[in-house]
Biotite code that builds the C-alpha atoms (Angstrom):
import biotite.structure as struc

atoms = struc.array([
    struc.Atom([78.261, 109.497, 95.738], chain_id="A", res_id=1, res_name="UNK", atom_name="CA", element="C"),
    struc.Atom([79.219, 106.316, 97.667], chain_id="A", res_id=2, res_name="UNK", atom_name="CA", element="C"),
    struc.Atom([82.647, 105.490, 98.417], chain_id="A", res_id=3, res_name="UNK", atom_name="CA", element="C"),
    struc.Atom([83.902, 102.398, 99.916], chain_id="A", res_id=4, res_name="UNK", atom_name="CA", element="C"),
    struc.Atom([87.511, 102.645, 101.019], chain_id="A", res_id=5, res_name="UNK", atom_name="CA", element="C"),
    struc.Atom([89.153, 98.931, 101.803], chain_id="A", res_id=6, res_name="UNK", atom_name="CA", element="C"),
    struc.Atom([91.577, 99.655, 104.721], chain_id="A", res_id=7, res_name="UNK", atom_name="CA", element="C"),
    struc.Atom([94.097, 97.788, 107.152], chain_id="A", res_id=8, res_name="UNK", atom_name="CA", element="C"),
    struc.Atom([93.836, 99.940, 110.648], chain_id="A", res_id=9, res_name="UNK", atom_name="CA", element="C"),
    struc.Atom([97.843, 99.302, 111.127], chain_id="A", res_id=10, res_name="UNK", atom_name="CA", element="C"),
    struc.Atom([98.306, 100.760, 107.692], chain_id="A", res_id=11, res_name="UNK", atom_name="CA", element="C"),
    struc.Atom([99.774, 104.214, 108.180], chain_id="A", res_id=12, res_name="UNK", atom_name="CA", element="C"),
    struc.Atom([98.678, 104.942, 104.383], chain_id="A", res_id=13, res_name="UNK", atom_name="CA", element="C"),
    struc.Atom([95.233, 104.239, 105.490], chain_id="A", res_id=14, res_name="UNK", atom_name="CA", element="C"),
    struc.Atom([95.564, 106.461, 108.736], chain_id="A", res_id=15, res_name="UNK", atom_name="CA", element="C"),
    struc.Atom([96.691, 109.274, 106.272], chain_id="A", res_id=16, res_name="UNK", atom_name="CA", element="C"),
    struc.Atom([94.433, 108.616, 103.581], chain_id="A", res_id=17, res_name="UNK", atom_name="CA", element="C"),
    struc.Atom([91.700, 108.315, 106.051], chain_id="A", res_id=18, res_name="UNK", atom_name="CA", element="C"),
    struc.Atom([92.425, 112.113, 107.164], chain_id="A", res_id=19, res_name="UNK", atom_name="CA", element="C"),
    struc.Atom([93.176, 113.658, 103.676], chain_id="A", res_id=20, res_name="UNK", atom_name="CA", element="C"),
    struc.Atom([89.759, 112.175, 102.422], chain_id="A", res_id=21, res_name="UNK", atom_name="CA", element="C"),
    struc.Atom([87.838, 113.931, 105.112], chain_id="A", res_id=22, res_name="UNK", atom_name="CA", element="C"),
    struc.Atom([89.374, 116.822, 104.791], chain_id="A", res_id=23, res_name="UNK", atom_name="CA", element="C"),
    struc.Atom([88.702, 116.995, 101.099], chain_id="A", res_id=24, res_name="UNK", atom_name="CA", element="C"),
    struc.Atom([84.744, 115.939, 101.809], chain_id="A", res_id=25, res_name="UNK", atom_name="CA", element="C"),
    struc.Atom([84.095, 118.741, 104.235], chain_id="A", res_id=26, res_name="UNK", atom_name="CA", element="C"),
    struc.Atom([84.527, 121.052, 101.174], chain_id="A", res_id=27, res_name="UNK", atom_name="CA", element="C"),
    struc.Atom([83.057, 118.711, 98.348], chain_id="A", res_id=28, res_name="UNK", atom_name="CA", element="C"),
    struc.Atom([80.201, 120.197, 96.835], chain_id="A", res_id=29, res_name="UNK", atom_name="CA", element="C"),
    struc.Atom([79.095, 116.967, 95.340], chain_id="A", res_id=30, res_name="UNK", atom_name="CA", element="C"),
    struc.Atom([78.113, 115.063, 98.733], chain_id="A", res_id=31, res_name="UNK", atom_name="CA", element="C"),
    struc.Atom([79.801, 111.621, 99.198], chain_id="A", res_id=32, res_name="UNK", atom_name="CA", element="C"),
    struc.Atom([79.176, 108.914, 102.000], chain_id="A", res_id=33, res_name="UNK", atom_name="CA", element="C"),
    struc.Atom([81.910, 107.084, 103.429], chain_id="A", res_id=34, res_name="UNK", atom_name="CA", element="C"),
    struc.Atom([81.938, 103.156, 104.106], chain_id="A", res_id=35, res_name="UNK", atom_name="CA", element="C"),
    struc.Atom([84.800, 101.542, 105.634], chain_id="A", res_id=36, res_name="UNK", atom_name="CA", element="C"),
    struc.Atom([85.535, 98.161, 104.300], chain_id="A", res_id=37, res_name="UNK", atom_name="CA", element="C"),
    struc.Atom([87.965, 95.883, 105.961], chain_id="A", res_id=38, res_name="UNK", atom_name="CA", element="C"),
    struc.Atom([91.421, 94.229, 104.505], chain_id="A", res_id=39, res_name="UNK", atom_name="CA", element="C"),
    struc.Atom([94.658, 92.784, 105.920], chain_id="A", res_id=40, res_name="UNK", atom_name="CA", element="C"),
    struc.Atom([98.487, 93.313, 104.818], chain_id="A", res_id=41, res_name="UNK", atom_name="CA", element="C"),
    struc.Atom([99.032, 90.353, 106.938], chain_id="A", res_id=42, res_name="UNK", atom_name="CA", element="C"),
    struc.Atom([96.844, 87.928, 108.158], chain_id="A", res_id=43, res_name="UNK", atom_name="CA", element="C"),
    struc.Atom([99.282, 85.919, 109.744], chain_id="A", res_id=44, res_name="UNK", atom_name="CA", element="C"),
    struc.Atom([98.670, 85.263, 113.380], chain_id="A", res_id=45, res_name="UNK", atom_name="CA", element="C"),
    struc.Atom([101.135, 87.662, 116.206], chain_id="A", res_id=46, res_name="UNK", atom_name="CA", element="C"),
    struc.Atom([100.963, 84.835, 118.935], chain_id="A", res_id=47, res_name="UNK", atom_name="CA", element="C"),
    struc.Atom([103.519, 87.748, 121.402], chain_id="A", res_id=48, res_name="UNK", atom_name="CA", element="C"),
    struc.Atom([103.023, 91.310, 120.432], chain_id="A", res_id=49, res_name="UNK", atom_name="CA", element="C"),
    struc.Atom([106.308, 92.197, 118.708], chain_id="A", res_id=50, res_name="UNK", atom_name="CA", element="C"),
    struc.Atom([107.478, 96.257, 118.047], chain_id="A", res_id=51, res_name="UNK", atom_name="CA", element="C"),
    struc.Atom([106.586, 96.905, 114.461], chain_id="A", res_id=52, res_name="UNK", atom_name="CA", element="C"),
    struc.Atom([109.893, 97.670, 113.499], chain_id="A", res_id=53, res_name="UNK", atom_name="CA", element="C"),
    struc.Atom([111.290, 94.040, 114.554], chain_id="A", res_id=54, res_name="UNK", atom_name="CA", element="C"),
    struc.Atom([108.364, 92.958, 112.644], chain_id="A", res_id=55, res_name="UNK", atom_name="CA", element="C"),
    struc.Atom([108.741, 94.741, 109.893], chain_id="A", res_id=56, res_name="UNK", atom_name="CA", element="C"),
    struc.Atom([112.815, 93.554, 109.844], chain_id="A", res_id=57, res_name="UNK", atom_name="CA", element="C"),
    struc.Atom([112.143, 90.390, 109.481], chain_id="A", res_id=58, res_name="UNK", atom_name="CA", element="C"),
    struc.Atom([109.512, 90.832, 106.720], chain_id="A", res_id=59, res_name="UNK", atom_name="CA", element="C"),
    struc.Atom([111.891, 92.748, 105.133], chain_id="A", res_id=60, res_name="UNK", atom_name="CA", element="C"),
    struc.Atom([115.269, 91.877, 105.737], chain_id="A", res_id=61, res_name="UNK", atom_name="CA", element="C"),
    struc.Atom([116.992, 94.449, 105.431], chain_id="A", res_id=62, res_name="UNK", atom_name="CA", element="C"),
    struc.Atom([117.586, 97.374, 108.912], chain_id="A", res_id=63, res_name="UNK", atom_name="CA", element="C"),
    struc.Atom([118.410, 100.219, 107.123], chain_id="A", res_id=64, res_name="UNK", atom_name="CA", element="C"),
    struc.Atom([115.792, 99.347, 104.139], chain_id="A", res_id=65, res_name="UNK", atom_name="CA", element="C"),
    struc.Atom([113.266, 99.176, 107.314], chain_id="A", res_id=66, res_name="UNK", atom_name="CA", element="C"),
    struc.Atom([114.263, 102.512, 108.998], chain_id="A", res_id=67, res_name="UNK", atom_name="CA", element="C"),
    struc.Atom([114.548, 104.382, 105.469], chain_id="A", res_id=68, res_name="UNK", atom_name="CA", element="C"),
    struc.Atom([110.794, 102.971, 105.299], chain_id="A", res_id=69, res_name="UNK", atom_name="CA", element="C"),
    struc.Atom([109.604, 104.324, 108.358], chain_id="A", res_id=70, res_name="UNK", atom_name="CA", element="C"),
    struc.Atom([111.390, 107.663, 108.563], chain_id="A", res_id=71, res_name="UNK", atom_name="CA", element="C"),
    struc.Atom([109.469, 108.338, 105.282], chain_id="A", res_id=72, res_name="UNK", atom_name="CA", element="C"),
    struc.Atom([105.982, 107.610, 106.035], chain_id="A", res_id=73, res_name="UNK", atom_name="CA", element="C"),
    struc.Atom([106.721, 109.210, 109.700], chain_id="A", res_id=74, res_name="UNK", atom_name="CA", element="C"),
    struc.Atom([108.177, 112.266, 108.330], chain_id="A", res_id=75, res_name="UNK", atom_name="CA", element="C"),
    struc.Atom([104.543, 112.458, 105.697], chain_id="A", res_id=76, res_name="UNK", atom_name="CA", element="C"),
    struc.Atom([102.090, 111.264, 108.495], chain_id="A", res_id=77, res_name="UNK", atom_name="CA", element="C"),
    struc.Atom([103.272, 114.081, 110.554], chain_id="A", res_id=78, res_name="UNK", atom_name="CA", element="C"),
    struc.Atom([103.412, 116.690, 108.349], chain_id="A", res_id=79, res_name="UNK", atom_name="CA", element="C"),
    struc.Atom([99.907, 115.710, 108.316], chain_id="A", res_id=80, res_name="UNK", atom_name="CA", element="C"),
    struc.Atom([99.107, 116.507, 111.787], chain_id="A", res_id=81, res_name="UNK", atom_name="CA", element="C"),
    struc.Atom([98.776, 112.731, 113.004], chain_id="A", res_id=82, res_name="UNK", atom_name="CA", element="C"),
    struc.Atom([100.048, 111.261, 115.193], chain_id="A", res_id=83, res_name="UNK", atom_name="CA", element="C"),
    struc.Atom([102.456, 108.420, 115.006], chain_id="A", res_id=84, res_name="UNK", atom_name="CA", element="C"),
    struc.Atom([105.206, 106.465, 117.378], chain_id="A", res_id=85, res_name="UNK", atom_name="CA", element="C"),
    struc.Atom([107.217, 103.567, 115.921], chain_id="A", res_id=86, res_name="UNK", atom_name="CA", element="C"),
    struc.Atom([108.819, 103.354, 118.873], chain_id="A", res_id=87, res_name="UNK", atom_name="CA", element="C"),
    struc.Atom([105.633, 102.012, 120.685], chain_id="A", res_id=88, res_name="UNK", atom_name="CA", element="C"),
    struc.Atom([103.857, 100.497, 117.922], chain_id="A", res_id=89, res_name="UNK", atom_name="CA", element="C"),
    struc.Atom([103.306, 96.823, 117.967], chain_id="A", res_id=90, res_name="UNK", atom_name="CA", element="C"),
    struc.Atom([102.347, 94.233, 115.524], chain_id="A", res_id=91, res_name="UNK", atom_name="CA", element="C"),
    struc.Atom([98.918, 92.580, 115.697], chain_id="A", res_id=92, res_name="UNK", atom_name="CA", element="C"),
    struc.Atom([96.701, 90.649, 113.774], chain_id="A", res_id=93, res_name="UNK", atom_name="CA", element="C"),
    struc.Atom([93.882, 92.982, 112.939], chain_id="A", res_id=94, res_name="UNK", atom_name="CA", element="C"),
    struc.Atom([90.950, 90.520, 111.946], chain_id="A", res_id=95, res_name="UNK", atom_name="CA", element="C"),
    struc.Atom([89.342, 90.883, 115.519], chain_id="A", res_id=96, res_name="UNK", atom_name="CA", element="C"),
    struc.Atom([89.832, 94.622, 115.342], chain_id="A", res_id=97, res_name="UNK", atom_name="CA", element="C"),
    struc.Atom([88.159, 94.909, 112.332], chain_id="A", res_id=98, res_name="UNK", atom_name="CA", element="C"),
    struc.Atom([85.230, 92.612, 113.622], chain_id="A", res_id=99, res_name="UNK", atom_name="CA", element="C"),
    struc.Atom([85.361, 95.209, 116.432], chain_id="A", res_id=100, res_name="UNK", atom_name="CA", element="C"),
    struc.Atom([84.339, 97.984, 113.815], chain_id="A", res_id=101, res_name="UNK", atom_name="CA", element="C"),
    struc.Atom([81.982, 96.319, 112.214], chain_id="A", res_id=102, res_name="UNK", atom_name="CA", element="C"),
    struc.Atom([80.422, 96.014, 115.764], chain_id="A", res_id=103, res_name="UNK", atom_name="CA", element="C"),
    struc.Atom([80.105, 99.656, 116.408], chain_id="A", res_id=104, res_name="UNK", atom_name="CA", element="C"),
    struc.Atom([79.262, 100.262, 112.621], chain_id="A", res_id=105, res_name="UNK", atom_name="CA", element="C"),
    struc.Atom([76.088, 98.210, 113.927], chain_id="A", res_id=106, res_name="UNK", atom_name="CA", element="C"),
    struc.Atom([75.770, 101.040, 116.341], chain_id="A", res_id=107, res_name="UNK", atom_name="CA", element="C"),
    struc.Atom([76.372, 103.519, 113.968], chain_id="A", res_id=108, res_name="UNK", atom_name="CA", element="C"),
    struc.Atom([79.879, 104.438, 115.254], chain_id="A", res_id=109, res_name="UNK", atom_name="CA", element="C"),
    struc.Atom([82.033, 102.908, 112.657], chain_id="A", res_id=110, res_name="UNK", atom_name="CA", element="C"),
    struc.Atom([84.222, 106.423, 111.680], chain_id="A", res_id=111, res_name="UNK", atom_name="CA", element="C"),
    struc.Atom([84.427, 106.933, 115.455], chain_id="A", res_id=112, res_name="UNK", atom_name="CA", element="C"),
    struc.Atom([85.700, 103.129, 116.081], chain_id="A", res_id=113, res_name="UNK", atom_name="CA", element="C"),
    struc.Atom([87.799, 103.264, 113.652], chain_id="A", res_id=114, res_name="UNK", atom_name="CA", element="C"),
    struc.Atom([89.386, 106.452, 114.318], chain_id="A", res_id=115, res_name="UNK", atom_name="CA", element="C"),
    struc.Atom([90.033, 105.380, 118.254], chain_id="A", res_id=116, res_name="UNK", atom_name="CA", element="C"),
    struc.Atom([91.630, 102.061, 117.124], chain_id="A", res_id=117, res_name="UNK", atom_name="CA", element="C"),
    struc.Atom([94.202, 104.073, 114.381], chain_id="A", res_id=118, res_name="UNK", atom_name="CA", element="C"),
    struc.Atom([95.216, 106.718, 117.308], chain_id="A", res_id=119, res_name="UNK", atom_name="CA", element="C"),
    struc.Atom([95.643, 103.942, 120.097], chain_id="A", res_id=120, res_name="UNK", atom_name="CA", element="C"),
    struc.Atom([98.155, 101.990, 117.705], chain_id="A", res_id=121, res_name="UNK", atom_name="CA", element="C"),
    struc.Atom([100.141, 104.385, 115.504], chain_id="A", res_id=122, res_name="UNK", atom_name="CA", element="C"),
    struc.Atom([100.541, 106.880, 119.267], chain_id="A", res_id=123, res_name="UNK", atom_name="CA", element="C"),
    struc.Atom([100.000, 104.818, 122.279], chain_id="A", res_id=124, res_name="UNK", atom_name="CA", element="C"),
    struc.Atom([101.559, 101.172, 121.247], chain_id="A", res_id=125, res_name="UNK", atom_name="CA", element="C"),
    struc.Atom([98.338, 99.477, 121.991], chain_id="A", res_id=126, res_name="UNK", atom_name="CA", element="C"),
    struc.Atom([97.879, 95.893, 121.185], chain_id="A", res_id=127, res_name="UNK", atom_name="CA", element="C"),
    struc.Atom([94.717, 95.891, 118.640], chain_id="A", res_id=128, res_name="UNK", atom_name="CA", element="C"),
    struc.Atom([94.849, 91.666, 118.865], chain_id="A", res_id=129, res_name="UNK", atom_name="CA", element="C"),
    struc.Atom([93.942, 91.919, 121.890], chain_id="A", res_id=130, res_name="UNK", atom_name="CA", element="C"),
    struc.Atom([90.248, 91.200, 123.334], chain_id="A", res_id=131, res_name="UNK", atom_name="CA", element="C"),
    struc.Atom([90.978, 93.097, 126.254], chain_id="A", res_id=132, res_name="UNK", atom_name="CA", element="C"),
    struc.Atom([92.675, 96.406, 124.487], chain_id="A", res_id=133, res_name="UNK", atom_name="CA", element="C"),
    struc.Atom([89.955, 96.363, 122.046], chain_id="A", res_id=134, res_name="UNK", atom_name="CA", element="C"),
    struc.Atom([87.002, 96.242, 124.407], chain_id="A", res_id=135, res_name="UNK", atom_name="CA", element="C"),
    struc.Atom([88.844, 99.327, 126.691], chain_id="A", res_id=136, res_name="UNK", atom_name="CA", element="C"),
    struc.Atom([89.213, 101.257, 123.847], chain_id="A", res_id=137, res_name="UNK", atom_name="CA", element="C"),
    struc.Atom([85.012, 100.425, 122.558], chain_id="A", res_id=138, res_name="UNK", atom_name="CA", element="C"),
    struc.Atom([84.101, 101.844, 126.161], chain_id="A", res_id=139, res_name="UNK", atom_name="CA", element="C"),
    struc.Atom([86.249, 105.092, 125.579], chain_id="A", res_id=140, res_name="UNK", atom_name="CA", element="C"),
    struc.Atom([83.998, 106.035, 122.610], chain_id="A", res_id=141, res_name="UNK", atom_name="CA", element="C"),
    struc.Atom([80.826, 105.293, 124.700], chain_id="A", res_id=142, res_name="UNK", atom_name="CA", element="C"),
    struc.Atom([79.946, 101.675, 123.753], chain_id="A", res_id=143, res_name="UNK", atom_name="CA", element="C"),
    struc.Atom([79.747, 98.924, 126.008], chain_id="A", res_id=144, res_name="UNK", atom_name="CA", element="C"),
    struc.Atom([83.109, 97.891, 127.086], chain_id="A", res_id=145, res_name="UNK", atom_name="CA", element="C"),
    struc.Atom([81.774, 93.969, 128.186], chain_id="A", res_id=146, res_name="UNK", atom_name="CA", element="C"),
    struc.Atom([79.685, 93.501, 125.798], chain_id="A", res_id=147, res_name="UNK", atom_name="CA", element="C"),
    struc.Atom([82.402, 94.472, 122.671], chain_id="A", res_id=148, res_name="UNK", atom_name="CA", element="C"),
    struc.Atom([84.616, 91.863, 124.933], chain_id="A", res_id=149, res_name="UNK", atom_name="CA", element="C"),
    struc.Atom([81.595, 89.352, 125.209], chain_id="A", res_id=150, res_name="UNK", atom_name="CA", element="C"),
    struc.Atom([81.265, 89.701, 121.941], chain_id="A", res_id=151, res_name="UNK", atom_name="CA", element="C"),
    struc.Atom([84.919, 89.271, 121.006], chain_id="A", res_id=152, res_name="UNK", atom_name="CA", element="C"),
    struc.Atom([84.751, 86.044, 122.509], chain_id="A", res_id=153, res_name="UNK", atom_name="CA", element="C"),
    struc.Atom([82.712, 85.042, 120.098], chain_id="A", res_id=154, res_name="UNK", atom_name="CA", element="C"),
    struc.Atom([82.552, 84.627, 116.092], chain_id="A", res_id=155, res_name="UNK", atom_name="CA", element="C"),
    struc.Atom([80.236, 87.138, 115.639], chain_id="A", res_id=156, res_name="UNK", atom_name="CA", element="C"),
    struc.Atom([81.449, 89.755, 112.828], chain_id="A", res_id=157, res_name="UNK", atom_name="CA", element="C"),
    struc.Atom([83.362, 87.489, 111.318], chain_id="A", res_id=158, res_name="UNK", atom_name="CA", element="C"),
    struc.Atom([80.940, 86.531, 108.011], chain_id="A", res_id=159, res_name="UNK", atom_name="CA", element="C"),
    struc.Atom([81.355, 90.626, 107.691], chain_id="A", res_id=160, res_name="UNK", atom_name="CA", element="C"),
    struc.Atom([85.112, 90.875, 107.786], chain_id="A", res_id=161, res_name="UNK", atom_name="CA", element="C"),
    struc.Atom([85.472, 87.562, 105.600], chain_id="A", res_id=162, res_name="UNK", atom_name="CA", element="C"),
    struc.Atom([83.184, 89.054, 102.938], chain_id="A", res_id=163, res_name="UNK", atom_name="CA", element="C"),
    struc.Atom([84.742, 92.213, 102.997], chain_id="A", res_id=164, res_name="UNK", atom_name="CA", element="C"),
    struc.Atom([88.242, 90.671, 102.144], chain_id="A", res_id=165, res_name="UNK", atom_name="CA", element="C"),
    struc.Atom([86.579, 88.263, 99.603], chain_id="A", res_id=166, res_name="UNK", atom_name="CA", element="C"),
    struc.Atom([85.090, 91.485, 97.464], chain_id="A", res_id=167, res_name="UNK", atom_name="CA", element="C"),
    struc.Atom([88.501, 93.063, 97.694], chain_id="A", res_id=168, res_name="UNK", atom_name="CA", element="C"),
    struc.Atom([89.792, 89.935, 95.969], chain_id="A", res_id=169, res_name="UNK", atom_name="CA", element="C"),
    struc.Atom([86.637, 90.056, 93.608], chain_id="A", res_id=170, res_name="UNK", atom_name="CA", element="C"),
    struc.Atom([87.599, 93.285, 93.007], chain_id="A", res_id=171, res_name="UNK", atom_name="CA", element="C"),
    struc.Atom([91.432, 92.773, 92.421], chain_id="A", res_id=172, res_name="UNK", atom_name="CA", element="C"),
    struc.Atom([92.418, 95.064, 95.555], chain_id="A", res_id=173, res_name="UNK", atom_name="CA", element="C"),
    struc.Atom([96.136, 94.204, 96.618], chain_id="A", res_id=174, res_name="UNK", atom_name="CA", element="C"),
    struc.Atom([97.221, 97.566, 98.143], chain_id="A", res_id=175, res_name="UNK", atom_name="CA", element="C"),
    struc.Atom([95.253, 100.087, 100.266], chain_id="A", res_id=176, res_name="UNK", atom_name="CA", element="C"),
    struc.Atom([93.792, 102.390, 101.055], chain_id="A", res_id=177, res_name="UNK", atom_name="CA", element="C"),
    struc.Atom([91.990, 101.456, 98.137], chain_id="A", res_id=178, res_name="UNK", atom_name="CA", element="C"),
    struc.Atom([88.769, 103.949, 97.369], chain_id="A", res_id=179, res_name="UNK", atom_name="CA", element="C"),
    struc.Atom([85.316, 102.344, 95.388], chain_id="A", res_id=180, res_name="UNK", atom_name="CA", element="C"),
    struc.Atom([83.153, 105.210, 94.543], chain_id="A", res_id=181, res_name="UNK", atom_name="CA", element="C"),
    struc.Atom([79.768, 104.141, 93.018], chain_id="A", res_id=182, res_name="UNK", atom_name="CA", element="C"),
    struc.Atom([80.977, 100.681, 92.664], chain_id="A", res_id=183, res_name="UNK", atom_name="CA", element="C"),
    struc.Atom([82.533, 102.161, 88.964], chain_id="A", res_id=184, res_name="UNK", atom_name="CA", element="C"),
    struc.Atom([85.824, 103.835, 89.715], chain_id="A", res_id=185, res_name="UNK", atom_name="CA", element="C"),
    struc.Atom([88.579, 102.983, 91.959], chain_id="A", res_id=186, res_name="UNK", atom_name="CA", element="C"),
    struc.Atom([91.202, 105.590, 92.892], chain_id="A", res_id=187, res_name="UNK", atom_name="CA", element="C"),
    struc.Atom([94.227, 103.622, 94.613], chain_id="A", res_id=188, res_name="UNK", atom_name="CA", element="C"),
    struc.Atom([96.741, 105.343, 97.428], chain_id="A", res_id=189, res_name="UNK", atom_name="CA", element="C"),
    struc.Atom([96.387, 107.951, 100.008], chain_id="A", res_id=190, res_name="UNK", atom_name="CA", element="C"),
    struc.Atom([96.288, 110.698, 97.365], chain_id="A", res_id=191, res_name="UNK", atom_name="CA", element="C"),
    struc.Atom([97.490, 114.498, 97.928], chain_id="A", res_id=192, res_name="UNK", atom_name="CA", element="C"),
    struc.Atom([94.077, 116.489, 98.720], chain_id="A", res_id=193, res_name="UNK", atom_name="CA", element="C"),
    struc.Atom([93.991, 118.480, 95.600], chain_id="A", res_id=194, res_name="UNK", atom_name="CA", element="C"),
    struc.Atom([94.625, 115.006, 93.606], chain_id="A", res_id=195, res_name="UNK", atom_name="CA", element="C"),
    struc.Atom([91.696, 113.396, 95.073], chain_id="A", res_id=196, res_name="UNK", atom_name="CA", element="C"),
    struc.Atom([89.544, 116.350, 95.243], chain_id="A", res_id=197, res_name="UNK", atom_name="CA", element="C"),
    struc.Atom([90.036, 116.530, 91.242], chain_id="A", res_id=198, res_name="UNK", atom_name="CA", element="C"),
    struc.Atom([89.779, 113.096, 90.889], chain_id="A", res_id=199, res_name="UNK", atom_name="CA", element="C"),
    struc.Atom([86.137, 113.223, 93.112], chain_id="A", res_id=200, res_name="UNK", atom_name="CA", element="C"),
    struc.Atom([85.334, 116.238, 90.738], chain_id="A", res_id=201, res_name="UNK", atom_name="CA", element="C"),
    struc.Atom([85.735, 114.426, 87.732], chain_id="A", res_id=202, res_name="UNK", atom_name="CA", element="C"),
    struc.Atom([83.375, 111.015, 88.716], chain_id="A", res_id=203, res_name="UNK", atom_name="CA", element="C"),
    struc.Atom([81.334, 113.657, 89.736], chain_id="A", res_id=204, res_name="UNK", atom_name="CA", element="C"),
    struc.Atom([81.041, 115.300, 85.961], chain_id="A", res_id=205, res_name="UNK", atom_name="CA", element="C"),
    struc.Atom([81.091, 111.608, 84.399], chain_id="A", res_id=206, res_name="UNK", atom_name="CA", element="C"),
    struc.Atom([78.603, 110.459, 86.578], chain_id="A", res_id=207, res_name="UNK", atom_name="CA", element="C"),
    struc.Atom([76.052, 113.826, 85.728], chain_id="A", res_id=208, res_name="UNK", atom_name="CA", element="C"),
    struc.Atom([76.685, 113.091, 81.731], chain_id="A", res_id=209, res_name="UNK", atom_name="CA", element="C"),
    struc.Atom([76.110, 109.566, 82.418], chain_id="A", res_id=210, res_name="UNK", atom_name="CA", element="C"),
    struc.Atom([72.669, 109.665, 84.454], chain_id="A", res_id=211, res_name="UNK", atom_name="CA", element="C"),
    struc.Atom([69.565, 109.873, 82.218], chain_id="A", res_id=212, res_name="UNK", atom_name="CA", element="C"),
    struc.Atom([67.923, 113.241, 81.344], chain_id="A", res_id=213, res_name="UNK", atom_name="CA", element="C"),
])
């Protein structure tokens, strides 16, 4: 079982989802394969990093909608055993972060990547459009911190990002974390464990009656 999950890393639905669906795999008796596929709430450029919630304000329009919001996702992200700081999170445009992972996926370090870049935004308010933030963080996981910023500097990873978006359009993705198994079933949200273990369980039976005897 493959499963594709299109993500945002400044999603903290997608940090969440990203946990509970590992946590659910280490016990699934099926066997699945993760692939992290990228995707953007908002691709709008963040010329001045700006503290999510004054982002998030303006988006919205509404304070008290906005701190309602973020109480709630805090109080669930938490309970999770993540963690997570709106008090130092910024806002940044993530398309260089996400050519950043598909850079160490190339070095077969994508999870790892991934997983660095989540922790440094939701707890330690780093910038993740920044070429310089990004490039620290790919030397803390062992890669090559000039070359990720040489290579920042550059298009490279872009065709990947760009065709990752396009297939979530293809694919009518609007909201994530958004999970593809097989390239036949979609399961949408950061689901409770037991949901998404039974929902894994059952493509697992359909996909046994379905493959030829």
């Amino acid at each position: 079982m493959n499963i594709e999950i299109w993500y945002d890393l400044v999603c903290p639905w997608c940090y969440l989802g990203k946990r509970r669906l590992e946590a659910v795999l280490l016990g699934f008796a099926g066997g699945a394969s993760m692939t992290f596929r990228a995707y953007q709430l908002d691709p709008a450029p963040v010329p001045v990093p700006v503290p999510i919630w004054q982002a998030m304000t303006v988006k919205v329009g509404n304070p008290r909608q906005v701190d309602q919001m973020i109480a709630h996702v805090t109080e669930i992200v938490r309970g999770e055993g993540l963690a997570l700081d709106y008090e130092r999170a910024v806002a940044a445009n993530t398309f260089d972060a996400h050519r950043l992972v598909a850079w160490a996926a190339a070095q077969e370090l994508q999870l790892n990547m991934i997983e660095t870049l989540q922790h440094a935004h939701f707890a330690q308010g780093a910038d993740l459009g920044s070429h310089a933030v990004l490039a620290q963080l790919a030397g803390s996981i062992g890669l090559d911190a000039r070359a990720a910023f040489a290579y920042l500097a550059t298009p490279a990873g872009t065709d990947a990002v760009n065709a990752d978006l396009a297939e979530a359009r293809e694919l009518g993705i609007t909201s994530v974390p958004t999970y593809v198994v097989d390239r036949r079933f979609v399961i949408q949200g950061a689901q409770e464990p037991a949901a998404l273990t039974s929902a894994l369980e059952e493509i697992a039976r359909r996909e046994a009656v379905d493959s030829p005897r």
